[in-house]
C-alpha positions as CSV (number, residue, x, y, z in Angstrom):
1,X,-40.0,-66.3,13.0
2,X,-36.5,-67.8,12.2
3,X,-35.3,-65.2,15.4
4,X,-37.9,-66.8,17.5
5,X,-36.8,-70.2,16.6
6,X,-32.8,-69.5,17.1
7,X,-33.8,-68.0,20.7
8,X,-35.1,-71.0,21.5
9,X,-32.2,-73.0,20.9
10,X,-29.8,-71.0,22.7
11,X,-28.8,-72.6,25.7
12,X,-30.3,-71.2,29.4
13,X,-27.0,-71.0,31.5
14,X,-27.4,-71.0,35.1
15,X,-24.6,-69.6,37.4
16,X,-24.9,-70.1,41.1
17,X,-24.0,-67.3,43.7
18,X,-20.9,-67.9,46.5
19,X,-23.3,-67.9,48.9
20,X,-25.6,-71.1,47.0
21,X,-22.2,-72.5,46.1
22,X,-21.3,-72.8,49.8
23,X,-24.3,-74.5,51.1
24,X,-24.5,-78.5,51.0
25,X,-27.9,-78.5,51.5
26,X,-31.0,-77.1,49.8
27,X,-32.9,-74.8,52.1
28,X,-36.7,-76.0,52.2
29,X,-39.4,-74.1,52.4
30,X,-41.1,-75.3,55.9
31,X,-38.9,-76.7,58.6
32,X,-38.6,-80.3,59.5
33,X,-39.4,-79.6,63.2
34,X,-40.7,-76.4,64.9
35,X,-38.4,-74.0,66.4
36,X,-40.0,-75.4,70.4
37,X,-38.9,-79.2,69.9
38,X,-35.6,-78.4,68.2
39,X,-34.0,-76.0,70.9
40,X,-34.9,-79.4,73.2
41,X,-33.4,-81.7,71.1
42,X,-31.0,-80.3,68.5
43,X,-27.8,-80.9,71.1
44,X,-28.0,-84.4,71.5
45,X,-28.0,-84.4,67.5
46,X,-25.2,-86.9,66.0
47,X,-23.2,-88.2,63.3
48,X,-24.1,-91.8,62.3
49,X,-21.6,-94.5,63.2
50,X,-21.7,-97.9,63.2
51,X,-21.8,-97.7,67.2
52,X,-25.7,-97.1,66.6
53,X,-26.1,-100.8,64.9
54,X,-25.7,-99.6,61.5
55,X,-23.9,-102.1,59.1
56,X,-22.6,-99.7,57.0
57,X,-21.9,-95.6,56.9
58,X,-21.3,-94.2,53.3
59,X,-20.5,-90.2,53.1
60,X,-21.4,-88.9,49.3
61,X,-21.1,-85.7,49.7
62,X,-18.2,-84.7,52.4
63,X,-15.7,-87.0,54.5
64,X,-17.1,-88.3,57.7
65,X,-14.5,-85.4,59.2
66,X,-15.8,-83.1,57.7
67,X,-19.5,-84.0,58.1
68,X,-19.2,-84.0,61.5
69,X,-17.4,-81.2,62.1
70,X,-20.0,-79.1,59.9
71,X,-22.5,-80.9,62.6
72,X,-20.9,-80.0,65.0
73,X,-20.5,-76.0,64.3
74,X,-24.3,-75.9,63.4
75,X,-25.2,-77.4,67.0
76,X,-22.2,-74.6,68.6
77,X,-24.4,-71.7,66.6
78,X,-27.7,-72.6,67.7
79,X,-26.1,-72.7,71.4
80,X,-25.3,-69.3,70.7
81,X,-28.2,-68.1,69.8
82,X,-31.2,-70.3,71.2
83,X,-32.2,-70.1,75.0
84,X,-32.9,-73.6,77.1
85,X,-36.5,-73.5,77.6
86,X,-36.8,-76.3,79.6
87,X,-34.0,-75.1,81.7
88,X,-34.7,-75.5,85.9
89,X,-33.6,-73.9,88.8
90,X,-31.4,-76.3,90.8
91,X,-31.4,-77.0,94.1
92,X,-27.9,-75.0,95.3
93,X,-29.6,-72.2,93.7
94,X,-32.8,-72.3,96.0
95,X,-30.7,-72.8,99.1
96,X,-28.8,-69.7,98.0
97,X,-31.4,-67.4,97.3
98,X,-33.4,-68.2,100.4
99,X,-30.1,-67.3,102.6
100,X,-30.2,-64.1,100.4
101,X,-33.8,-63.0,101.3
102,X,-32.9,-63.9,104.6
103,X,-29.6,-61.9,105.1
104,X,-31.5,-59.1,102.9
105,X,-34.9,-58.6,105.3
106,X,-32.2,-58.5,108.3
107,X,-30.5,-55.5,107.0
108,X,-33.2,-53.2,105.7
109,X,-34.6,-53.8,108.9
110,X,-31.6,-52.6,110.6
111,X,-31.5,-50.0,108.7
112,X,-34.7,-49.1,109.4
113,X,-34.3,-49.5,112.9
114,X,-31.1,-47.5,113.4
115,X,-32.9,-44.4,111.3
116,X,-34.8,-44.5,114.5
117,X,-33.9,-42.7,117.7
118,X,-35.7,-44.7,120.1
119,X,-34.8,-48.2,118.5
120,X,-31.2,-47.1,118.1
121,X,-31.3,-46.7,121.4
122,X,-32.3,-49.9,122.2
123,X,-30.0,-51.3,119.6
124,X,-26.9,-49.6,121.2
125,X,-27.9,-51.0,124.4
126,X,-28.5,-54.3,123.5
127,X,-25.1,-54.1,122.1
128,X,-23.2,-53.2,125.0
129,X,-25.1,-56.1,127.4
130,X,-24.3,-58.5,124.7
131,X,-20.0,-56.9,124.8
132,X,-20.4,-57.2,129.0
133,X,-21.7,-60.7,128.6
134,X,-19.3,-62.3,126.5
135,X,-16.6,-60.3,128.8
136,X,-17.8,-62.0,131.3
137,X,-17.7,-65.8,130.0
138,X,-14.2,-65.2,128.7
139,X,-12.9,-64.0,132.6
140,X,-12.1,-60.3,131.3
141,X,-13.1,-56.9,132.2
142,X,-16.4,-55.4,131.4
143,X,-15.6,-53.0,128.3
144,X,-15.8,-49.7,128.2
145,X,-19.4,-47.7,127.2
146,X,-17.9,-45.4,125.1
147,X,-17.3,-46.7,121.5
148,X,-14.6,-45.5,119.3
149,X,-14.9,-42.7,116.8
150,X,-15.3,-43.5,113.4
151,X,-15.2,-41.3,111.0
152,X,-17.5,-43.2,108.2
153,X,-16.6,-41.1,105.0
154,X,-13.4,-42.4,105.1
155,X,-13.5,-45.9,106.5
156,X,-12.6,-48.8,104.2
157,X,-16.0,-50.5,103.2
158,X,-13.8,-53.6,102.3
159,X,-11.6,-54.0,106.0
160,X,-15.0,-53.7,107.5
161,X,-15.8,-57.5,109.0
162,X,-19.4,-56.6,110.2
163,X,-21.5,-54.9,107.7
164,X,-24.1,-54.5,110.6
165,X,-21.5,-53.3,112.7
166,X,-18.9,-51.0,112.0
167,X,-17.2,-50.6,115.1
168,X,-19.8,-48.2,116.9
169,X,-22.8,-50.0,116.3
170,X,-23.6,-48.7,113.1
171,X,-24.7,-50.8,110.3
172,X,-22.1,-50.0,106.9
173,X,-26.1,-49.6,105.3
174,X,-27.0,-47.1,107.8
175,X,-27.2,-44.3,104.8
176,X,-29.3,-46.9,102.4
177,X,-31.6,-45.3,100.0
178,X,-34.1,-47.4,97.5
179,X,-32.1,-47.0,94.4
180,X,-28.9,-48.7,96.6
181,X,-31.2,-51.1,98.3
182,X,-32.2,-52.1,94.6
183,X,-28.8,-52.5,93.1
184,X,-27.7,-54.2,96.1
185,X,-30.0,-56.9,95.2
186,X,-29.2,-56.6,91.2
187,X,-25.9,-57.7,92.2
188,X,-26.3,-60.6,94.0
189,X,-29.4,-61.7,91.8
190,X,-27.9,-61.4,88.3
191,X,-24.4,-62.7,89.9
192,X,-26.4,-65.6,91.5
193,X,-28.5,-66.2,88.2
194,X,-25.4,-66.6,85.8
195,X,-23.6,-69.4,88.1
196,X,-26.4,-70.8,88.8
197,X,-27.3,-71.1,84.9
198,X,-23.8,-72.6,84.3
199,X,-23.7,-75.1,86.9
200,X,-28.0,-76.0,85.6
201,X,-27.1,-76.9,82.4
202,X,-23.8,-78.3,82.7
203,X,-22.4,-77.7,78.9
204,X,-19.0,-76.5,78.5
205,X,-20.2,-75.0,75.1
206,X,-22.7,-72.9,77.1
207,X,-21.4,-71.4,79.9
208,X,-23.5,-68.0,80.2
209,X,-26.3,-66.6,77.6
210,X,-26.4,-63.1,75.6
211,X,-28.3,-59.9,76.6
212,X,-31.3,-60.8,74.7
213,X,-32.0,-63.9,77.0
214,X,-31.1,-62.2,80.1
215,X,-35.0,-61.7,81.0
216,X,-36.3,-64.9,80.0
217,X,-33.6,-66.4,82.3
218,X,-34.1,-63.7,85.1
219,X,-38.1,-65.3,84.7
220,X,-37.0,-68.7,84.8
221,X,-35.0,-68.0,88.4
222,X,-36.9,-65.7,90.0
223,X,-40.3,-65.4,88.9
224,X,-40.6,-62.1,88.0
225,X,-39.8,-59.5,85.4
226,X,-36.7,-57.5,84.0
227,X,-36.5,-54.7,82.7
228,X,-33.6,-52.1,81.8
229,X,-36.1,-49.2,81.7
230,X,-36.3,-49.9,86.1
231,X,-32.9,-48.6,85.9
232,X,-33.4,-45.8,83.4
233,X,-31.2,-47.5,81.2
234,X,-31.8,-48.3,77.6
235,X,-29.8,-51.7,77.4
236,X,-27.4,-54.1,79.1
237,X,-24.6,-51.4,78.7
238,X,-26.5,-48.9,80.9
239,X,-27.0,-51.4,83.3
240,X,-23.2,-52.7,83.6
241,X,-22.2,-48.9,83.9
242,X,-23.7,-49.3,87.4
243,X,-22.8,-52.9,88.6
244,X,-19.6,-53.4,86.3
245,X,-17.8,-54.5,90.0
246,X,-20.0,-57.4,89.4
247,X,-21.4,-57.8,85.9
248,X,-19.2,-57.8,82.6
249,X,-19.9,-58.9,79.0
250,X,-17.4,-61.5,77.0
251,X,-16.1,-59.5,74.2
252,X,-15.7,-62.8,71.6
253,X,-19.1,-64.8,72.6
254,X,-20.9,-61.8,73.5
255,X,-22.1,-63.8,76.8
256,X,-22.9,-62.4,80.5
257,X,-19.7,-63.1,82.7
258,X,-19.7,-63.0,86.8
259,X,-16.7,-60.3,87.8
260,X,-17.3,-62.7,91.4
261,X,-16.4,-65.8,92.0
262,X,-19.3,-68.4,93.0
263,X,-18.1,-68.3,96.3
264,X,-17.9,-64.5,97.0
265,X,-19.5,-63.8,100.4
266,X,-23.0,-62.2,100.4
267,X,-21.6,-59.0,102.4
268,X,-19.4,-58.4,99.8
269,X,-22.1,-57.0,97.7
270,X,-23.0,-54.6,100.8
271,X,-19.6,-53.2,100.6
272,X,-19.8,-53.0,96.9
273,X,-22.9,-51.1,96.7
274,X,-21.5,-48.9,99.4
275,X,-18.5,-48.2,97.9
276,X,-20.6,-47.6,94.7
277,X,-22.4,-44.4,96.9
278,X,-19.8,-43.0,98.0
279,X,-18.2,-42.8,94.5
280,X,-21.9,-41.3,93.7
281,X,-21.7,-38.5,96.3
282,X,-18.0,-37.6,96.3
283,X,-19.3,-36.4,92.2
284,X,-22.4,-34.8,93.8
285,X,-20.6,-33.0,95.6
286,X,-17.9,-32.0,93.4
287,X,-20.7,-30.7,90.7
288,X,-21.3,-33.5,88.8
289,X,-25.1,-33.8,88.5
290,X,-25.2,-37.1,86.2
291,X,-24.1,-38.9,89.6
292,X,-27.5,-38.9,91.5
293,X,-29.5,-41.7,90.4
294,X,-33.6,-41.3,90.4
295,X,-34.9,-45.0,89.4
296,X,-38.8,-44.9,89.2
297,X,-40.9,-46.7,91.5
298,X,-43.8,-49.0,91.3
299,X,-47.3,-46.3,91.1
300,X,-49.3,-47.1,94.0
301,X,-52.6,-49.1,93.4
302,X,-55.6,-46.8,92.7
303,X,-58.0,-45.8,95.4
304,X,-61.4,-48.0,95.3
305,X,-64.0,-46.6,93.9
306,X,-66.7,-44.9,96.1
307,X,-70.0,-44.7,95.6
308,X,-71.7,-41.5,93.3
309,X,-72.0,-38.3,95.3
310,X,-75.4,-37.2,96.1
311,X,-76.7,-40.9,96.0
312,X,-79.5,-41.7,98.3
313,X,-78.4,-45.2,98.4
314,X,-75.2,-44.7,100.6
315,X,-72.3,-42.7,101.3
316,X,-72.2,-38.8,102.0
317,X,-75.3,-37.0,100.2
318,X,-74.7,-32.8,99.5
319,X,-78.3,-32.4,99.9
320,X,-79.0,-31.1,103.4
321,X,-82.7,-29.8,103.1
322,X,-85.7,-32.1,102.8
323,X,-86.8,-33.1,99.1
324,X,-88.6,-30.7,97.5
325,X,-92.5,-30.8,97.9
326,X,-94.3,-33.0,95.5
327,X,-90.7,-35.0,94.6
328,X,-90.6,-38.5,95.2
329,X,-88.5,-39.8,97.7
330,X,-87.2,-42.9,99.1
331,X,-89.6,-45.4,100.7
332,X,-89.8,-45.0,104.2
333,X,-87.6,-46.8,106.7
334,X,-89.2,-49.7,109.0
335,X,-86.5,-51.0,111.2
336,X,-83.1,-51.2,110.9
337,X,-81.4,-49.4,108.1
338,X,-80.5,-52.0,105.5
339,X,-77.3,-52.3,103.4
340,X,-78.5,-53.6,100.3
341,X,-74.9,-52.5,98.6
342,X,-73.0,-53.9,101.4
343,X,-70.8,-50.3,101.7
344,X,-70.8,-50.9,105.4
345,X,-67.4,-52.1,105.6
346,X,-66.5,-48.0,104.0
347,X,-67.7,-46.8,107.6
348,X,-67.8,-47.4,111.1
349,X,-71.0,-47.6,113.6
350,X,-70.3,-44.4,114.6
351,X,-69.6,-42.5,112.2
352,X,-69.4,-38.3,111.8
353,X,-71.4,-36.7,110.0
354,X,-69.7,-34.4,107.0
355,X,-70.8,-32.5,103.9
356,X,-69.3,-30.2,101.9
357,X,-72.2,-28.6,101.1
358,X,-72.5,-24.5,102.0
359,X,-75.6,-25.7,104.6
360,X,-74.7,-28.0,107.5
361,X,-76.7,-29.0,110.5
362,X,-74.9,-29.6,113.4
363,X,-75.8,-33.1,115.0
364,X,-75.1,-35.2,118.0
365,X,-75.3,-39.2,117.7
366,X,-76.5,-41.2,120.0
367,X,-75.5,-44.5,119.2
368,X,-78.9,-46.1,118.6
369,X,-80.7,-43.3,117.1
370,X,-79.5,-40.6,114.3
371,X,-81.9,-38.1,114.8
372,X,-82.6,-35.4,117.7
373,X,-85.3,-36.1,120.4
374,X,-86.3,-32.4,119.8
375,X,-87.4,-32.7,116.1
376,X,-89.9,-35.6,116.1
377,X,-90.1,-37.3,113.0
378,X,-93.5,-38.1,111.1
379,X,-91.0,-40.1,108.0
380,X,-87.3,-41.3,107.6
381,X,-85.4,-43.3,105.7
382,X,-81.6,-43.8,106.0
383,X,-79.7,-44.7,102.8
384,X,-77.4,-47.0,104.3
385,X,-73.8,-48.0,104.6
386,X,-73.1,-46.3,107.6
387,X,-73.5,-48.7,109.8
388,X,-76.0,-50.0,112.2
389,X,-77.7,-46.5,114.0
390,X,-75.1,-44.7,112.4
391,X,-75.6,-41.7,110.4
392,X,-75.6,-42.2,106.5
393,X,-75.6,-38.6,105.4
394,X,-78.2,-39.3,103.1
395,X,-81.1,-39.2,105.3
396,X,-84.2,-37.1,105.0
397,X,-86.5,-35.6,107.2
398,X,-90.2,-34.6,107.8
399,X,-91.5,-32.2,110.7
C-alpha cells in the first residue's frame, strides 16, 4: 500500500513533440466554417489594425510581423491547394472560344471536302476564278492554271501563311485523322483555359492551378468532361508527352503553364499538330511502333429496341401457316388495321414483306389491300404497325 501511495505522488511529466511545439494554435476538433464557405472567403482574410475602427490592437502571442506574415502564408497554402469554385468564365474568353469553333468547323470541313474528288474539284476551280478576279482588279495578267509543285513531306508547316492553302490549293490539314483533329483542339482548349483562368481571377498569388483541378476547371470553361483515359494516358504527364509544344508544368509550384503566349494565332496550333504527325510517321516509318496513336472513341448509341419476334401484335411474325386448328387466335379485323402500340413510325405504308422462316409465300401488294384477290378470305386480322394497308407480317389467314 505504501508503493501505491508513493506512485501517486510522483509527478506526471508531459513533454510535447516538435511538431505540437510548433503550432500556435490548438487544432479543434470540428472546423469553424465548412470547407465550401472558406475557399470563398479565406483570401480576403486579414490582420486586425486599427484602420478597421479598432481602438486598440494587442499581439500576446507573436509580433504583429510575425502574425501577419504566419496569416499570410496560411492564405498562400490554401491558394495552392484549394480550387475557386465560384470562379466564371469571362467575357474575352467567350469571344475566343466562339472564333475557335468557328475557325475549327471551317477546316474539318475542308478537309472533308478536299478528301473528295468532285468537291476538290470544285474547290480548285473556285480557286483559280477567285486568282483571275483579283488579277483583274489589280490591272495584271490572268495567272497561270497550273499551280506549283509542292512537295508536302518536306514543306515547313511553320513558313506556311495559309493553313487552308498551301500554295496548290491544298489545305496543311489535308491528311487529318480523329486522334489529330482531337489534339488540335486539346491545344488550343487547355492553352485558352489556363489564360483565361489567370486573367478570371486576377491574383498574382494564383496564376495557374495543379493537375488535380485541371478537370474541375476544364468543367467550369467548357461544359464538359476531362479525362486522361481519352488519350490513353494515365496522368497529366502522358498527356504533356503529346502537346508539350503547348502545355508544360512549373517545376517549384507544381502549376499548369501555357508554352504560348495569349496572343499566339489560332493557325499556329494547326501547324503544331501538323508538325506533331509528321514526327509520328517519320518513327512509323522508321520501325517505331509506339508512334501510332489509337485514342478510343465515343460507343455508338444502342439500337432501339424492337418489338418480340413472333408477336401477333406487330412487327415480322416467323409463323407463316395459319394457327393451328382449335388454337385461339386474334379477334378478327373490322376496318382499318389499328396501331394500338404506335410501331408505325418502324415501317413504311408500303412495306415488303420478309421472314426468315424456311416457308415463305411470295406476295404482291396492292396498296390498299394485303391479300391476293385469288384467295378469298372468310377471317383476317393484321397485327399492326405496318402501316395503313400495308403488310404486317403477322397476319393470318382462313380459306
Amino acid at each position: 500500500e505504501e508503493a501505491k501511495e508513493e506512485t501517486k505522488d510522483e509527478e506526471i511529466v508531459v513533454e510535447l513533440t516538435d511538431e505540437e511545439k510548433a503550432l500556435s494554435y490548438r487544432k479543434m476538433p470540428n472546423p469553424d466554417m465548412t470547407e465550401s464557405v472558406l475557399a470563398k472567403s479565406y483570401a480576403d482574410f486579414s490582420v486586425p489594425s486599427r484602420e478597421d475602427g479598432f481602438d486598440e490592437v494587442t499581439f500576446h502571442w507573436q509580433p504583429e510581423g510575425e502574425a501577419t506574415k504566419l496569416l499570410k502564408d496560411w492564405i498562400l497554402s490554401k491558394k495552392l491547394t484549394q480550387r475557386v469554385e465560384d470562379l466564371k468564365p469571362g467575357e474575352s474568353f467567350k469571344e475566343a472560344w466562339t472564333k475557335w469553333q468557328k475557325s475549327l468547323q471551317e477546316w474539318r470541313k475542308l478537309a472533308s471536302d478536299w478528301k473528295d474528288t468532285n468537291k476538290r474539284k470544285a474547290l480548285l476551280a473556285k480557286r483559280a476564278e477567285a486568282k483571275k478576279k483579283e488579277a483583274e482588279e489589280k490591272g495584271d495578267e490572268a495567272p497561270k492554271d497550273d499551280d506549283p509543285e509542292i512537295d508536302m513531306e518536306d514543306l515547313d508547316v511553320f513558313a506556311v501563311n495559309n493553313v487552308c492553302d498551301v500554295g496548290n490549293g491544298e489545305p496543311l490539314f489535308a491528311n487529318f485523322v480523329y486522334e489529330d483533329w482531337f489534339l488540335l483542339s486539346t491545344r488550343y482548349e487547355i492553352h485558352l483555359l489556363v489564360h483565361s483562368f489567370n486573367k478570371d481571377l486576377n491574383d498574382s498569388d494564383r496564376p495557374s492551378f495543379m493537375e488535380k483541378d485541371l478537370g474541375f476547371y476544364y468543367n467550369r470553361y467548357y461544359k464538359k468532361t476531362f479525362s486522361f483515359k481519352s488519350y490513353n494516358a494515365k496522368d497529366l504527364a502522358g498527356l504533356i508527352e503529346l502537346i508539350q509544344d503547348t502545355l508544360a508544368v512549373n517545376k517549384e509550384t507544381s502549376f499548369l503553364e501555357p508554352v504560348l503566349s495569349e496572343d499566339t494565332p489560332i493557325a499556329n496550333f494547326v501547324k503544331l499538330t501538323e508538325e506533331h504527325r509528321r514526327d509520328r510517321q517519320r518513327r512509323l516509318d522508321a520501325g517505331d511502333e509506339t508512334a501510332e496513336l489509337k485514342f478510343p472513341r465515343n460507343a455508338p448509341a444502342p439500337p432501339a429496341r424492337q418489338p418480340p419476334s413472333g408477336s401477333w401484335q406487330g412487327g415480322s411474325s416467323h409463323r407463316a401457316g395459319p394457327p393451328a386448328v382449335g388454337s385461339r387466335g386474334p379477334p378478327a379485323a373490322r376496318g382499318p388495321p389499328s396501331h394500338p402500340h404506335g410501331n408505325s413510325s418502324q415501317y413504311s405504308s408500303r412495306s415488303t414483306y420478309s421472314s426468315s422462316s424456311a416457308q415463305k409465300r411470295a406476295y404482291t401488294p396492292t396498296g390498299a389491300s394485303s391479300y391476293s384477290s385469288k384467295q378469298p378470305r372468310t377471317s383476317s386480322y393484321s397485327g399492326g404497325g405496318a402501316g395503313s394497308g400495308g403488310y404486317g407480317g403477322g397476319s393470318y389467314y382462313r380459306r
